[in-house]
N, C-alpha and C positions, 0 to 999 in steps of 0.2 A: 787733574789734567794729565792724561799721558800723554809723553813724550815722544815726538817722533822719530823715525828714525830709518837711514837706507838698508836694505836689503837685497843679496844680490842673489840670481834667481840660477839654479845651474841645472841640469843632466846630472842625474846619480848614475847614467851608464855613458856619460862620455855629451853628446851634443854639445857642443859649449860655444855654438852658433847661438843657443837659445838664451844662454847670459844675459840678462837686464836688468837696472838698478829698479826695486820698488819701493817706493815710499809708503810707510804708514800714514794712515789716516791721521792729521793732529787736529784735536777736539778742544774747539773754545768753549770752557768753562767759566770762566770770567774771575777777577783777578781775587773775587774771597774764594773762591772754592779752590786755585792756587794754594794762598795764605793758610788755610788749614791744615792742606795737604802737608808744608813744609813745618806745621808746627811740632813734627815727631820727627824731624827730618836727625839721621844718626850723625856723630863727626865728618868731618869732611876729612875726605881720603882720595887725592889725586889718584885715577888711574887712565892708564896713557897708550892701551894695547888697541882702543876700542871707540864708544859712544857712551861718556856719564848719562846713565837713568835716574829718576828721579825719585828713586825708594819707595817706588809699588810695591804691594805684597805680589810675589810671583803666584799666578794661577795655581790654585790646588792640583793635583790631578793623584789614584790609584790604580796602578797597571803593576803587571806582573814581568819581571825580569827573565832573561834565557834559564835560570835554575828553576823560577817556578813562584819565585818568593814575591808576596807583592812587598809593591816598594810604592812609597807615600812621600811627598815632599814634606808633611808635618813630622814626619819622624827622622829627618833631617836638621830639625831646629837645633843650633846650638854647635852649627857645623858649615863651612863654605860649598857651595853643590856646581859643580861646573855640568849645565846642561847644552849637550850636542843635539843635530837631529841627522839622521842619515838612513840610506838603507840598505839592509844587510845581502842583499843580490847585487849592490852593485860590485862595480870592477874597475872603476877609474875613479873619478871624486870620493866618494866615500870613504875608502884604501889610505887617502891621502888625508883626508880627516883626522882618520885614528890614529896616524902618520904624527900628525902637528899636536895630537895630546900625548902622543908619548912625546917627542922631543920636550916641550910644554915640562912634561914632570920630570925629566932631566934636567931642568934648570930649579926645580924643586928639590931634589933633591931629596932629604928624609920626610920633609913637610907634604909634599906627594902624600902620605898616608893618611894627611888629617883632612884632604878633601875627597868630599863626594863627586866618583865620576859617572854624568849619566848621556845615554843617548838614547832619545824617546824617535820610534821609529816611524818612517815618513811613507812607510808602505803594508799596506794592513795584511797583505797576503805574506808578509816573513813569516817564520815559524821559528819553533825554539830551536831547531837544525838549523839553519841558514845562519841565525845568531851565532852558535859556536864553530859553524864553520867559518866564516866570516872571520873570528879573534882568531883562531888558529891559523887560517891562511895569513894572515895580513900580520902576525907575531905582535897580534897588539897586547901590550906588559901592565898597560894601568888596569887596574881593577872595575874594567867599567860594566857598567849595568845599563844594558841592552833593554830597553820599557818596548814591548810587543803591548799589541791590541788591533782589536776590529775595529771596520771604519766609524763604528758608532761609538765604541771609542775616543779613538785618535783623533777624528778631526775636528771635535769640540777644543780639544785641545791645541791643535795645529794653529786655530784661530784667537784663541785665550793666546797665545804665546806668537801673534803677527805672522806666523809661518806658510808661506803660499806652497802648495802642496800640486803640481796638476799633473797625471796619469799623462803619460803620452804613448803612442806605438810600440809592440812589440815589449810592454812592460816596462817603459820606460817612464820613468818617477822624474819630472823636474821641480824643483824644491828651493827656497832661502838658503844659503848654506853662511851658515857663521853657528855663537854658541852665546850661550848666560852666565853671567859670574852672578850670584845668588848667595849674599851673606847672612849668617849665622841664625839672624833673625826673620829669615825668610825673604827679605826684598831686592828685588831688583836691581843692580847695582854700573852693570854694565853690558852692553852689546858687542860683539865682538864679528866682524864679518871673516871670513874665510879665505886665509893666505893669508893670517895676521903674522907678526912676529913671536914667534915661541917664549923667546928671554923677557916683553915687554908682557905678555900675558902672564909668565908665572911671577914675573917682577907685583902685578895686580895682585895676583891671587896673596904674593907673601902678604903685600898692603893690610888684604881684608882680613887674612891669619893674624898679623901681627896688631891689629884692629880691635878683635874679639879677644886679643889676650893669648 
């Protein structure tokens, strides 16, 4: 049974008239197919930045990063993967995204290094130029990996991962804007909307590090 959960809907270049909470769809499964689910359920690990999940395996997905390299979430196993979604044209939300993952791994600290940063992107027409113009203007410091693709692609994904996605005027992308904490094992661990608090999300992240050892 997945779990549902709010999602708040913004302007990657500003609108933020168009704001609105969405709800995921929550799907009765009926109370054994529950019961199974929680029977590999991992320790329990208060985390307080966001929305407890309910230890899905996070959606597969293979896309390639601004350097070229693809990047797989199974070759991540064994490691915490904080996934963003944004895009790299915008000028006002976005900016401020990569804004609350650096502050974020300031409160990390050295352990910053043991997780995986990623933001899979919410506009199929980015290119690998827009991707490093983008870190560069905006002095974003974490190590993150920019996931490009075409819409055939990405929006298989966008919907594997709840993400409402909708084109608007003049190039304008409005989008879910929050992020995933995804531990070591692959699963789904926590929802996090946008404008959270920096200290209570890396306070999370140490959780799941201090979790896997």
């Amino acid at each position: 049974m997945r779990e549902g959960r709010s999602r708040t809907i913004v302007s990657a270049k500003g609108n933020r008239f168009l704001t609105a909470l969405m709800a995921a769809v929550l799907i009765a499964v009926g109370l054994q197919a529950c019961a199974a689910t929680a029977k590999q359920a991992p320790p329990a690990v208060s985390l307080k930045a966001g929305t407890e999940l309910a230890h899905f395996t996070a959606p597969p997905f293979t896309l390639h990063d601004q350097t070229g390299a693809a990047v797989t979430l199974q070759q991540m196993r064994g490691q915490v993967v904080l996934l963003t979604f944004l895009d790299t044209t915008c000028t006002t939300e976005c900016p401020i995204t990569a804004q609350y993952l650096d502050w974020t791994s300031q409160f990390l600290g050295k352990d910053s290094g043991r997780v995986v940063w990623l933001a899979m992107s919410v506009n199929p027409t980015n290119t690998v130029a827009d991707a490093e113009t983008f870190l560069h203007k905006n002095s974003v410091k974490v190590p993150l990996h920019v996931l490009l693709g075409n819409q055939a692609e990405l929006a298989p994904l966008w919907k594997a991962y709840h993400i409402v996605v909708q084109p608007g005027a003049d190039g304008d992308v409005q989008h879910t804007l929050g992020l995933y904490l995804i531990d070591a094992q692959g699963h789904e661990r926590e929802w996090v909307d946008g404008g959270y608090d920096p200290k209570a999300l890396g306070a999370d992240i140490q959780s799941l590090l201090h979790e896997e050892g």
